[in-house]
DOPA-366480 format. One line per 10 residues: number of its first residue (from 1); their letters; for each residue x, y, z of N, C-alpha, C, O. Coordinates in nm, 3 decimals, padded with zeros to 5 digits. Layout:
BEGIN
NUM = a = X Y Z X Y Z X Y Z X Y Z; ...
***
This chain:
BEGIN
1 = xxxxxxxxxx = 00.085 -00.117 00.000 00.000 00.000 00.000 00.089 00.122 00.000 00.205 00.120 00.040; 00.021 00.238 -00.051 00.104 00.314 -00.103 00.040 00.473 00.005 -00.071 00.442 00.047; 00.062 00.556 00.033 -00.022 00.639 00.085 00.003 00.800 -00.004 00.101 00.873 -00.019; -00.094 00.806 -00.035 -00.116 00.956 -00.158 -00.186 01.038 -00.112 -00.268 01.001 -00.028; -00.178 01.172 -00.146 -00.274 01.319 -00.140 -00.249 01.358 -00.243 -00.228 01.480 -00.242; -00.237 01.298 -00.363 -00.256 01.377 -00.509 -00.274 01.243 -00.639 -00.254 01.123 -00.657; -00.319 01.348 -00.696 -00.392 01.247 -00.823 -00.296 01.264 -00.959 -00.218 01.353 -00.991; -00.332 01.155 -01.018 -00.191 01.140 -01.149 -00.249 01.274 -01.273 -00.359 01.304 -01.319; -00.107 01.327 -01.291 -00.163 01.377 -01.424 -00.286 01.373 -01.514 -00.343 01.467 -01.570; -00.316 01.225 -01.515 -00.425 01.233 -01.622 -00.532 01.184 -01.557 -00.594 01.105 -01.629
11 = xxxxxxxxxx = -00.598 01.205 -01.406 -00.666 01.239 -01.361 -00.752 01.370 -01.325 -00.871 01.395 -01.310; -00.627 01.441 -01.320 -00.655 01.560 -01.271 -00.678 01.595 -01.117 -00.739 01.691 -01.069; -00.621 01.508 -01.064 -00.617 01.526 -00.912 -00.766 01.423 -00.829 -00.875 01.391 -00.877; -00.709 01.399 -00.699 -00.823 01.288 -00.697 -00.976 01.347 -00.610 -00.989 01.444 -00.535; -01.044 01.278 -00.642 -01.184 01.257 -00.588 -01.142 01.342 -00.469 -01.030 01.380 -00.433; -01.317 01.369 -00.398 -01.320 01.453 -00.297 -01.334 01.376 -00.189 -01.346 01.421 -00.075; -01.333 01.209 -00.229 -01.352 01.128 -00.150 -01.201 01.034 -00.110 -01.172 00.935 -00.044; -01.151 01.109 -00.173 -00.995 01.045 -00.213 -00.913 01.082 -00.099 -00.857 00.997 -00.030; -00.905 01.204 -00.078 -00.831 01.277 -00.062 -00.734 01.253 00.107 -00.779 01.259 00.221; -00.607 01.229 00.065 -00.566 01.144 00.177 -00.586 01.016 00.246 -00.585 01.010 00.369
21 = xxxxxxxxxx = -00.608 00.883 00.148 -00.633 00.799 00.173 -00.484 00.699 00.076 -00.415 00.734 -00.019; -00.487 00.564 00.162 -00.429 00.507 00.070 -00.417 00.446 -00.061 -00.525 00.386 -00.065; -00.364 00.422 -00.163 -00.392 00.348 -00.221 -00.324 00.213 -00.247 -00.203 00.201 -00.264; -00.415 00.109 -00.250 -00.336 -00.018 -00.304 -00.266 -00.061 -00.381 -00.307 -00.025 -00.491; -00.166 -00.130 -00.390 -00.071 -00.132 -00.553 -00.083 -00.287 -00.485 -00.049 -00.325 -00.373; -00.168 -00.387 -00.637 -00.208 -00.526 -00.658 -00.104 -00.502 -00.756 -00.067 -00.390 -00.793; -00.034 -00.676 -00.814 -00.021 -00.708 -00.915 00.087 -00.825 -00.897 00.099 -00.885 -00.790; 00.156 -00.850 -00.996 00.248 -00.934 -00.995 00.394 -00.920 -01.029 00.402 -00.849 -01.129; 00.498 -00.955 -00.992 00.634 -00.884 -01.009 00.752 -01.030 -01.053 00.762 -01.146 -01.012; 00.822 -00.954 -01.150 00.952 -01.044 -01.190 00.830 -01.164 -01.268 00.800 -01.248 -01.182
31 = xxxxxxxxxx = 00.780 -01.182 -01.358 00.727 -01.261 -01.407 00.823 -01.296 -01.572 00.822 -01.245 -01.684; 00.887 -01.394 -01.513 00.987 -01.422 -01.657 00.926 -01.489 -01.719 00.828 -01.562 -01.704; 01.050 -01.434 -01.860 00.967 -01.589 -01.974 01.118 -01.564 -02.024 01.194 -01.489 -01.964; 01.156 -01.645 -02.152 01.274 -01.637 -02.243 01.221 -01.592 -02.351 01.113 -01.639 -02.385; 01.275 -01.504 -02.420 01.272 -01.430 -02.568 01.400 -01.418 -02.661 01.470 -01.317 -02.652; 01.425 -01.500 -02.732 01.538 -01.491 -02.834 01.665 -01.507 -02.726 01.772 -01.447 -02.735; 01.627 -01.605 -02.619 01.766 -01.631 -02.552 01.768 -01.543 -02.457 01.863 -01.563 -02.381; 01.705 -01.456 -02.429 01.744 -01.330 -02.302 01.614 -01.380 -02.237 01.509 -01.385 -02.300; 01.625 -01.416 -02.106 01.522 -01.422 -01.981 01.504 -01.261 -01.968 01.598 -01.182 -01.976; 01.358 -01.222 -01.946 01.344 -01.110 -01.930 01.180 -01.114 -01.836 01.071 -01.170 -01.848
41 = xxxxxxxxxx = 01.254 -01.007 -01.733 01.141 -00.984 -01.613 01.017 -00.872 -01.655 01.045 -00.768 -01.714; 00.888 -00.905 -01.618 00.820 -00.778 -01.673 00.758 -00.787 -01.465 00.771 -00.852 -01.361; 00.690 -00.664 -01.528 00.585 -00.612 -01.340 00.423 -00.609 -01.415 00.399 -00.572 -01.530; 00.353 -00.645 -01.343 00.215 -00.542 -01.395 00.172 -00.503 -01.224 00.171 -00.582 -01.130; 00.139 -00.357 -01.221 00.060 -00.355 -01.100 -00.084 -00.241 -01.100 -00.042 -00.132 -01.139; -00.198 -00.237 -01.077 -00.304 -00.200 -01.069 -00.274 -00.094 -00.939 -00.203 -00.137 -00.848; -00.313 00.004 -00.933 -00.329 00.099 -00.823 -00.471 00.133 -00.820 -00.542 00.172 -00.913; -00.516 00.103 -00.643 -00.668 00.114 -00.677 -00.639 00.216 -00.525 -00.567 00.191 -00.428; -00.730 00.343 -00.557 -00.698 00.445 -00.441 -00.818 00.395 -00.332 -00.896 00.319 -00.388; -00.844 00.414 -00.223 -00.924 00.381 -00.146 -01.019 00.502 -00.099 -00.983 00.619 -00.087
51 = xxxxxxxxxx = -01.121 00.463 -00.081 -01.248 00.605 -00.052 -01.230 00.629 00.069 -01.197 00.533 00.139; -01.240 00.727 00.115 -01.218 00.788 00.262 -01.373 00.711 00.339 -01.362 00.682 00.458; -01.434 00.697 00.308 -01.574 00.646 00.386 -01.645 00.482 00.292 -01.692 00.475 00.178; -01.632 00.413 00.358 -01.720 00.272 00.277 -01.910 00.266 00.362 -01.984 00.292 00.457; -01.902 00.240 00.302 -02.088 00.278 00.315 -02.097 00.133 00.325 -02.009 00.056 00.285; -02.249 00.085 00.400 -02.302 -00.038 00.440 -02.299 -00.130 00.332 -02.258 -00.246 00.343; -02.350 -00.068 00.206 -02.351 -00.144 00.103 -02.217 -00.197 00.054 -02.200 -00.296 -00.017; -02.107 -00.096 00.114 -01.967 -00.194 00.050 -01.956 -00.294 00.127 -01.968 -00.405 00.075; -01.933 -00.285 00.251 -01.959 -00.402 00.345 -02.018 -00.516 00.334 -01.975 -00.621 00.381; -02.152 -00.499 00.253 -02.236 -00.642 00.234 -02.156 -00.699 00.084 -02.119 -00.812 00.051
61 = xxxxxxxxxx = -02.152 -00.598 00.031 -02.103 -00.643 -00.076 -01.935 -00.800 -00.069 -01.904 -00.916 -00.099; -01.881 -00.650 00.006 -01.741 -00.773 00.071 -01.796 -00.906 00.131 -01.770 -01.022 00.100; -01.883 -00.853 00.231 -01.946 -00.987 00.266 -01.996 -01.116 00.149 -01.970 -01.236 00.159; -02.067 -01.053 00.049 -02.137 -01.113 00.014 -02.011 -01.177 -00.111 -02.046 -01.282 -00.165; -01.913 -01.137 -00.144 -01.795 -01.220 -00.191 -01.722 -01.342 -00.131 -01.686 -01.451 -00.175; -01.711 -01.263 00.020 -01.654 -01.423 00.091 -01.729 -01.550 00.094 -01.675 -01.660 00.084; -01.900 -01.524 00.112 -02.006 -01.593 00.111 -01.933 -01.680 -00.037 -01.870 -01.786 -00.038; -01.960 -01.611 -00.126 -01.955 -01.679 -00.267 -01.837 -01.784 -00.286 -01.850 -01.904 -00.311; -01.722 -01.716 -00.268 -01.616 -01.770 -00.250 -01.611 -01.870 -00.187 -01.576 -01.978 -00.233; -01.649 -01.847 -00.052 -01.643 -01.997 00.056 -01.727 -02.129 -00.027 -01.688 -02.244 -00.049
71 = xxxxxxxxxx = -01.854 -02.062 -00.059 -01.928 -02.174 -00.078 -01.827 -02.225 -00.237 -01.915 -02.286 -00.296; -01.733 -02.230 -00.307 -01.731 -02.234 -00.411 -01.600 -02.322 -00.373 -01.575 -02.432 -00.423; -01.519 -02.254 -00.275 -01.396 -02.361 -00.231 -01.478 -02.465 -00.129 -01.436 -02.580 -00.125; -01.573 -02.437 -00.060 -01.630 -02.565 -00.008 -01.679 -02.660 -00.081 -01.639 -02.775 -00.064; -01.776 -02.632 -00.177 -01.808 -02.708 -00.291 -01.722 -02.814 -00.397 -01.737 -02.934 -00.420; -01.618 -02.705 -00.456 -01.533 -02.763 -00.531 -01.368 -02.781 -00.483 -01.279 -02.739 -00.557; -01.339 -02.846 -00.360 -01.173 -02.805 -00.332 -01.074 -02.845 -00.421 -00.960 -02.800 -00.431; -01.139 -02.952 -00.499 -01.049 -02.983 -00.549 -00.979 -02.889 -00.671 -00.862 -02.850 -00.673; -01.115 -02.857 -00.804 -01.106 -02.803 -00.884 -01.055 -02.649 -00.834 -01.013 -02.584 -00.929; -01.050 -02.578 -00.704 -01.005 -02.456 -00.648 -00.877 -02.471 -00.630 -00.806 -02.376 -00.659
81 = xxxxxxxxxx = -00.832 -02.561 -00.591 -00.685 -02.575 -00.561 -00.609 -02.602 -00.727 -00.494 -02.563 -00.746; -00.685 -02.669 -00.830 -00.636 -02.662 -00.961 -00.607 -02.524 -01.032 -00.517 -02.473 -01.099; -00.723 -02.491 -00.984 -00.727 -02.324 -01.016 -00.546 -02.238 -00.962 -00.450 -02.210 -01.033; -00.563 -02.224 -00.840 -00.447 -02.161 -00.775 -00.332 -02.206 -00.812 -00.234 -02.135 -00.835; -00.335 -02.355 -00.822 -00.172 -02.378 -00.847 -00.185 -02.372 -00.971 -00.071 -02.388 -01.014; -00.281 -02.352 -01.089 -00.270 -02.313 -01.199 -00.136 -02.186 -01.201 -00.016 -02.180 -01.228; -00.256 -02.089 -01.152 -00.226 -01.946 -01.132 -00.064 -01.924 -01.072 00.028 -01.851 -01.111; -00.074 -02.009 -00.974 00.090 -01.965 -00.933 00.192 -02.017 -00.994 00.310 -01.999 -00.967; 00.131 -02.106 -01.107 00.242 -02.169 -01.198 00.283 -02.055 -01.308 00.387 -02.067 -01.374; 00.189 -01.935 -01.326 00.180 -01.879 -01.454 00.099 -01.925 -01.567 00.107 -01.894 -01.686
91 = xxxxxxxxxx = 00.026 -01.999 -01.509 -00.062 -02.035 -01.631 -00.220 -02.018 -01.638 -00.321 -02.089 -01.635; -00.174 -01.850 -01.651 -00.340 -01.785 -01.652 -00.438 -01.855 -01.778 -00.557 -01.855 -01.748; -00.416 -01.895 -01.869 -00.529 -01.966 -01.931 -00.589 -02.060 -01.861 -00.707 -02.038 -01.835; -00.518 -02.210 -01.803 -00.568 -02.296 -01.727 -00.644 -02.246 -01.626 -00.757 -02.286 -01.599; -00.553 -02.109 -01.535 -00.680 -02.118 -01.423 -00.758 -02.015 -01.459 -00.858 -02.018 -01.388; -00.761 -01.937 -01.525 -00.942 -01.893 -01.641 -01.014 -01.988 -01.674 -01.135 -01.970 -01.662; -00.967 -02.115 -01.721 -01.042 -02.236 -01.737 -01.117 -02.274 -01.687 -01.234 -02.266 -01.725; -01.066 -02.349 -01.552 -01.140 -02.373 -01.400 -01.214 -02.286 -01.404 -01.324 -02.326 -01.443; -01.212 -02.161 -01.381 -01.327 -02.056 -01.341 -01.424 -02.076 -01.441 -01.545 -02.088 -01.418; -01.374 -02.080 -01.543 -01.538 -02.082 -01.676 -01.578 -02.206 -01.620 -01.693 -02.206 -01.575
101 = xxxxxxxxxx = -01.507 -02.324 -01.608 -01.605 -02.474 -01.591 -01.685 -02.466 -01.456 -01.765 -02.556 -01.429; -01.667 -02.372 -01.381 -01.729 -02.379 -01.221 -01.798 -02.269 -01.249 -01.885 -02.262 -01.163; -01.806 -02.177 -01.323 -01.915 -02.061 -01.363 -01.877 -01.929 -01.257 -01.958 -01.847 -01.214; -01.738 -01.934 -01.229 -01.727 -01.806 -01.160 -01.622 -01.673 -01.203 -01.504 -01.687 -01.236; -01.676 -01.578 -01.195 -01.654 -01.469 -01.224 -01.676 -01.311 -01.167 -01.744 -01.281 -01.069; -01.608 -01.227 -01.245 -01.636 -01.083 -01.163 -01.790 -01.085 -01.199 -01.864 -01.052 -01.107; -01.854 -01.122 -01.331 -01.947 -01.071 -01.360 -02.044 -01.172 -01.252 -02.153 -01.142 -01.202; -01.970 -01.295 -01.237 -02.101 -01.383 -01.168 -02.123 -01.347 -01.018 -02.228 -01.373 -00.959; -02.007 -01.278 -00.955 -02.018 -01.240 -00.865 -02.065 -01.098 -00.851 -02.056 -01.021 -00.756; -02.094 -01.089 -00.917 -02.207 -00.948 -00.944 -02.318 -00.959 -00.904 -02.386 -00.906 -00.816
111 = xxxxxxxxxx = -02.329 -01.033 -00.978 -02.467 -01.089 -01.051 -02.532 -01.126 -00.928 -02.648 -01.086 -00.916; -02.484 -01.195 -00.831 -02.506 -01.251 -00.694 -02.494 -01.159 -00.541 -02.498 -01.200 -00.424; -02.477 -00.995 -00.608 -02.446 -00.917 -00.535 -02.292 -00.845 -00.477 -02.268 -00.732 -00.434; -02.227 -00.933 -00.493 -02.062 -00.940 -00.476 -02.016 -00.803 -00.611 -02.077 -00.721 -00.679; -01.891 -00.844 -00.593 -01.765 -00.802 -00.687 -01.660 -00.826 -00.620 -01.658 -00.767 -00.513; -01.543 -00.912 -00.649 -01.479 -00.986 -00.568 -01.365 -00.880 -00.542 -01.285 -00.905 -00.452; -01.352 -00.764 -00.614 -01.234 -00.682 -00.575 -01.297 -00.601 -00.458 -01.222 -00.531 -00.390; -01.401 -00.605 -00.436 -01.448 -00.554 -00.244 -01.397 -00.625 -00.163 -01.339 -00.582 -00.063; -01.410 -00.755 -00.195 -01.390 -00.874 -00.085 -01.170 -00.839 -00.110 -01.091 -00.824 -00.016; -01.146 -00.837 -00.217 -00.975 -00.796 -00.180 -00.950 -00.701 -00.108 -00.874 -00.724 -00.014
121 = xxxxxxxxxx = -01.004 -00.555 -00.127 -00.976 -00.430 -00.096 -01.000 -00.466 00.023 -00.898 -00.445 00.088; -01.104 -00.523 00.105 -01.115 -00.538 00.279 -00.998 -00.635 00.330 -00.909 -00.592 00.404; -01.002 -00.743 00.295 -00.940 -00.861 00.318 -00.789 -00.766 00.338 -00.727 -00.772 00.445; -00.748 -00.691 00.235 -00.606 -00.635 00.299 -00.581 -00.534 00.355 -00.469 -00.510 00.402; -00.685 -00.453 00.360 -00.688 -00.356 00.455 -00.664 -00.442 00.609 -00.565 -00.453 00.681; -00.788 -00.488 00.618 -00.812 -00.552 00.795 -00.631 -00.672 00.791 -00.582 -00.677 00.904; -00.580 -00.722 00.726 -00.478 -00.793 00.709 -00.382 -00.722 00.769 -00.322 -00.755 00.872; -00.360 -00.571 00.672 -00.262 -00.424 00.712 -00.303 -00.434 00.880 -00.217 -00.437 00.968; -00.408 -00.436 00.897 -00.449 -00.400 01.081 -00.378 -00.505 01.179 -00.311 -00.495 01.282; -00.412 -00.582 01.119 -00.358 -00.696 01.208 -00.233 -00.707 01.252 -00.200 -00.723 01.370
131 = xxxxxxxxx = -00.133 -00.694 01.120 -00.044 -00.759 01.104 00.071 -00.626 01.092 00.176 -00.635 01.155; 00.044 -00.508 01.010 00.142 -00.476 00.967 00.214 -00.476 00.853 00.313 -00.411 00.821; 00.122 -00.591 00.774 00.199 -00.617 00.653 00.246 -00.586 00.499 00.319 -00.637 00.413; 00.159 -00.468 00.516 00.178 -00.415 00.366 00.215 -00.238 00.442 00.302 -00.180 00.376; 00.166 -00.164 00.552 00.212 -00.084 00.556 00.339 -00.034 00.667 00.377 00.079 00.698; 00.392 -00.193 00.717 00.493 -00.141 00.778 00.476 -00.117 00.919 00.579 -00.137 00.984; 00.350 -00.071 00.999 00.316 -00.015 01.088 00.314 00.151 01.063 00.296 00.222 01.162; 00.335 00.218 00.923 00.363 00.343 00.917 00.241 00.412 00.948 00.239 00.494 01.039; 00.153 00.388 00.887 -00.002 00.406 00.901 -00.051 00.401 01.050 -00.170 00.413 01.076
***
């Protein structure tokens, strides 16, 4: 987590809801492959700023992701754990796969009330509380 009071250039400065809050930096880092003989590292990372106030409805919402989620690794452990070690192998097609054959998604978790990037954005915030672990204790 990153902590900001200003918005990027091509924003134009942030929300009124923004303002002095953290933002998250998701993504993945050092992800090699080989190209013409040279191993070469790329990054991708998403910065998602955080709202100064979450309203009841984000709350259910988060809630209503873990709900989904649980029931989906309770249901299927096996095919969930195919999924992940897909994913941590680097092999985002396979575990996109799994998800289409088990029918889950951002959109399905919509659809069901969710959006599973609520259920992230809490999950590491309250994580940060606990633990310390993304901001250090600076916060």
């Amino acid at each position: 987590m990153t902590h900001s009071t200003a918005g990027s250039s091509t924003d134009h400065g942030p929300r009124a809801d923004e303002v002095d809050t953290l933002t998250l930096a998701l993504g993945v880092t050092d992800y090699r492959r080989t190209h013409l003989g040279f191993t070469t590292s790329a990054e991708h990372v998403n910065h998602v700023r955080l709202p100064s106030r979450f309203a009841p409805e984000d709350i259910r919402r988060a809630l209503r992701d873990y709900e989904l989620l649980a029931d989906t690794l309770r249901t299927h452990p096996v095919e969930m754990a195919e999924l992940l070690e897909a994913h941590a192998r680097k092999d985002g097609a396979a575990s996109r796969a799994v998800a289409a054959r088990l029918g889950i998604s951002e959109e399905s978790f919509e659809a069901e009330g969710g959006g599973i990037v609520w259920g992230v954005v809490v999950a590491v915030i309250v994580c940060d509380v606990f633990t310390g672990c993304f901001t250090g204790g600076f916060v």
